[in-house]
N, C-alpha and C positions, 0 to 999 in steps of 0.2 A: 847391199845388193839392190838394182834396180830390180823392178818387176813389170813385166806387159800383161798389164791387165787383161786383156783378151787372148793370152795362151791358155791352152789347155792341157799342158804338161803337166802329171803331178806334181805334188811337192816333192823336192829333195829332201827337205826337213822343215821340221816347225818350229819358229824361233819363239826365242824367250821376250823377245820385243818390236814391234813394228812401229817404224816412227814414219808419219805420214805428214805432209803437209801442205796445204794451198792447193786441194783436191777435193775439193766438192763443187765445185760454179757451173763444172758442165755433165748436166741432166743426162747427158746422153750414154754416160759413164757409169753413172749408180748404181746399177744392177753388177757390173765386171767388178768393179772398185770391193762391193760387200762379198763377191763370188770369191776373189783371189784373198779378200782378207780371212775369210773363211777355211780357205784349202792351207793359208801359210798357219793357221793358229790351232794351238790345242786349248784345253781346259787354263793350264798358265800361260798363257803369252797375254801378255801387255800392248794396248795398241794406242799408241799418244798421235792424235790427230789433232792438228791446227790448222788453222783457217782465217781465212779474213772472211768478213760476210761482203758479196759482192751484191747478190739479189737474194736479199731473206726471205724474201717468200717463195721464191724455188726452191732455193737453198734447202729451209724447211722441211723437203720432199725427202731429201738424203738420213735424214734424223730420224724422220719416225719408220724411216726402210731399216735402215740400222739397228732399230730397237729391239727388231725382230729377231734376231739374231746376236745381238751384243751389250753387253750393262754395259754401262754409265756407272762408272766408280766414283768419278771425281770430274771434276770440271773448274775451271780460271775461265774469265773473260779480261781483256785487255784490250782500252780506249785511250791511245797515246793523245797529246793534242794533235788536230787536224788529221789523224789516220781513220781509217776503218776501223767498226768493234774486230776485235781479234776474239776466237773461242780456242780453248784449246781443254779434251777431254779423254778422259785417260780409262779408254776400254778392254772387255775381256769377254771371252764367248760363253754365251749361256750357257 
């Protein structure tokens, strides 16, 4: 299912897994992005977030937002030749 980050409909339910991806570059999102990951998750849900790093040092802003609110299980980085690092980390709510 898609999700608009800026509704404010409750949840229908809470899933067992949230797969995100190439959702962190714009700043202006962070706060909706951790709001809506927050209302879709309970104590089990799994949330696999991947990313290219576009601008790491904005970027960066979204991670320690995140922390507040969600562990870091696990983590992969991947550096094909010639791509962007790729991160990809497999979270769960505090």
């Amino acid at each position: 299912s898609e999700l608009d980050w800026e509704d404010d409909v409750p949840a229908l339910k809470q899933w067992d897994i949230i797969i995100t991806t190439d959702c962190t570059y714009n700043t202006l999102y962070y706060d909706a992005l951790i709001k809506v990951l927050k209302r879709e998750s309970n104590k089990d849900t799994k949330i696999i977030l991947a990313h290219k790093f576009r601008e790491p040092i904005t970027e960066s802003e979204f991670f320690v937002k995140i922390q507040a609110h969600f562990h870091l299980e696990r983590q992969m980085w991947y550096n094909a030749q010639g791509q962007s690092l790729t991160h990809i980390g497999l979270y769960s709510l505090k």
